[in-house]
C-alpha positions, 0 to 999 in steps of 0.5 A: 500500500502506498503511504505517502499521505503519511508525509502529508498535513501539519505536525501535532502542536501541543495545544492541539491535545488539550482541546482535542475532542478526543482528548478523553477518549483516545490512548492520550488520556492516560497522559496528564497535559505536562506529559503529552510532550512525549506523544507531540514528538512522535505524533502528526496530524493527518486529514484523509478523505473517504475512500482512503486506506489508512491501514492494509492486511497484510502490510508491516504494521508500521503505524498505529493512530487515535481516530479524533474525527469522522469514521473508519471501517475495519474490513477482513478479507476471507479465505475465498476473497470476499471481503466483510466489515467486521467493525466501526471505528469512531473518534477516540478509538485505536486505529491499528494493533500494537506489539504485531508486526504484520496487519490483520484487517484493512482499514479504510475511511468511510467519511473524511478523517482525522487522526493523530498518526504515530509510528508504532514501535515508537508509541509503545516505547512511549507507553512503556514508559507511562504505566498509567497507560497499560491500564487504559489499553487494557480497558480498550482492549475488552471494551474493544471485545465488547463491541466486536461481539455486538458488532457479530450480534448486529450482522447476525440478525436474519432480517433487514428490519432487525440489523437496521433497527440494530444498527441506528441504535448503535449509532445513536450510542455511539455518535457525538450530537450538540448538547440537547440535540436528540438527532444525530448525522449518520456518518455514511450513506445509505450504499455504505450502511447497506455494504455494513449490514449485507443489505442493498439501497433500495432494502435500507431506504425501503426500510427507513421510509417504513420506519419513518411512517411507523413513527419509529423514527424522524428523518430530518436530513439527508443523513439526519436520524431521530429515535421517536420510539427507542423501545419499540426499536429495541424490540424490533432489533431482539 
C-alpha cells in the first residue's frame, strides 16, 4: 500500500491535545497535559478523505493512530476473497494493533478523517514508559471485545428490519450530537450502511421510509436520524 499521505498535513502542536475532542477518549488520556510532550514528538496530524486506506492486511504494521474525527471501517478479507466489515471505528478509538508486526484487517475511511498518526514501535516505547497507560489499553482492549461481539450480534440478525433497527441504535450510542440535540448525522450513506449490514439501497431506504411512517423514527436530513420510539426499536432489533 502506498503511504505517502503519511508525509502529508501539519505536525501535532501541543495545544492541539488539550482541546482535542478526543482528548478523553483516545490512548492520550492516560497522559496528564505536562506529559503529552512525549506523544507531540512522535505524533502528526493527518486529514484523509473517504475512500482512503489508512491501514492494509497484510502490510508491516508500521503505524498505529487515535481516530479524533469522522469514521473508519475495519474490513477482513476471507479465505475465498470476499471481503466483510467486521467493525466501526469512531473518534477516540485505536486505529491499528500494537506489539504485531504484520496487519490483520484493512482499514479504510468511510467519511473524511482525522487522526493523530504515530509510528508504532515508537508509541509503545512511549507507553512503556507511562504505566498509567497499560491500564487504559487494557480497558480498550475488552471494551474493544465488547463491541466486536455486538458488532457479530448486529450482522447476525436474519432480517433487514432487525440489523437496521440494530444498527441506528448503535449509532445513536455511539455518535457525538450538540448538547440537547436528540438527532444525530449518520456518518455514511445509505450504499455504505447497506455494504455494513449485507443489505442493498433500495432494502435500507425501503426500510427507513417504513420506519419513518411507523413513527419509529424522524428523518430530518439527508443523513439526519431521530429515535421517536427507542423501545419499540429495541424490540424490533431482539
Amino acid at each position: 500500500m502506498s503511504t505517502r499521505w503519511l508525509a502529508a498535513n501539519d505536525g501535532c502542536p501541543p495545544g492541539r491535545c488539550i482541546a482535542c475532542a478526543a482528548r478523553e477518549s483516545g490512548v492520550c488520556a492516560s497522559f496528564a497535559d505536562e506529559e503529552l510532550g512525549a506523544l507531540h514528538a512522535i505524533g502528526r496530524k493527518r486529514l484523509l478523505p473517504p475512500g482512503q486506506v489508512v491501514i492494509s492486511a497484510g502490510d508491516s504494521a508500521a503505524i498505529c493512530a487515535n481516530l479524533v474525527a469522522g469514521v473508519l471501517k475495519v474490513v477482513r478479507e476471507e479465505a475465498d476473497g470476499r471481503a466483510q466489515i467486521v467493525g466501526l471505528l469512531f473518534p477516540g478509538d485505536m486505529v491499528g494493533e500494537l506489539f504485531v508486526e504484520e496487519a490483520n484487517d484493512t482499514v479504510v475511511a468511510l467519511s473524511a478523517v482525522e487522526l493523530c498518526v504515530y509510528p508504532r514501535r515508537a508509541l509503545e516505547a512511549v507507553l512503556a514508559r507511562h504505566p498509567a497507560a497499560e491500564n487504559l489499553l487494557l480497558r480498550r482492549a475488552l471494551a474493544t471485545l465488547a463491541e466486536t461481539r455486538r458488532w457479530m450480534l448486529m450482522l447476525g440478525r436474519r432480517h433487514a428490519p432487525e440489523k437496521l433497527a440494530a444498527f441506528l441504535l448503535d449509532m445513536d450510542r455511539r455518535l457525538d450530537r450538540a448538547e440537547g440535540d436528540e438527532s444525530y448525522e449518520l456518518p455514511m450513506g445509505r450504499a455504505a450502511i447497506g455494504e455494513v449490514l449485507g443489505l442493498t439501497i433500495e432494502t435500507v431506504s425501503r426500510q427507513m421510509t417504513a420506519m419513518k411512517r411507523a413513527g419509529l423514527i424522524a428523518l430530518p436530513g439527508l443523513r439526519r436520524v431521530c429515535l421517536l420510539d427507542r423501545a419499540a426499536l429495541a424490540r424490533i432489533a431482539g
